[in-house]
C-alpha positions, 0 to 999 in steps of 0.5 A: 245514102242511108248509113247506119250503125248497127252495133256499139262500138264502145265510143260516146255517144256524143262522139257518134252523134257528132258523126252522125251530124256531119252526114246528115249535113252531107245530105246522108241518113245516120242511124245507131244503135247503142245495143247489139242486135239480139238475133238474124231477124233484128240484123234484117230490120236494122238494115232495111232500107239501109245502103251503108252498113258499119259493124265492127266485131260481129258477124253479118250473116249471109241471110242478113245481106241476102234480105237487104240487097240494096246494101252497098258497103 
């Protein structure tokens, strides 16, 4: 599956690297990204091609999940 993470969630980036390391070994892709998106069409990249979505306080717009419908979670 392809797992990303789209917002920075105040952990250290070893710490999210480390994760990521441990889904790729799973056979899974791990994307991250240490700024938050600046705008809906930054959200629709970010999640292209993407199955897994983790975000913590943003909002995800309807229009976000509207352009990406291979998201599962």
């Amino acid at each position: 599956m392809n797992i990303s993470l789209l917002e920075p969630l105040g952990v250290k980036a070893e710490v999210i690297d480390a994760f990521g390391q441990e889904m790729e070994k799973a056979g899974h892709s791990f994307t991250w990204y240490a700024e938050k998106a600046g705008s809906v069409d930054e959200l629709i990249a970010r999640s292209k091609d993407q199955e897994i979505i983790m975000i913590a306080n943003s909002p995800y717009p309807a229009e976000v999940i509207e352009a990406n419908p291979q998201i599962k979670l």
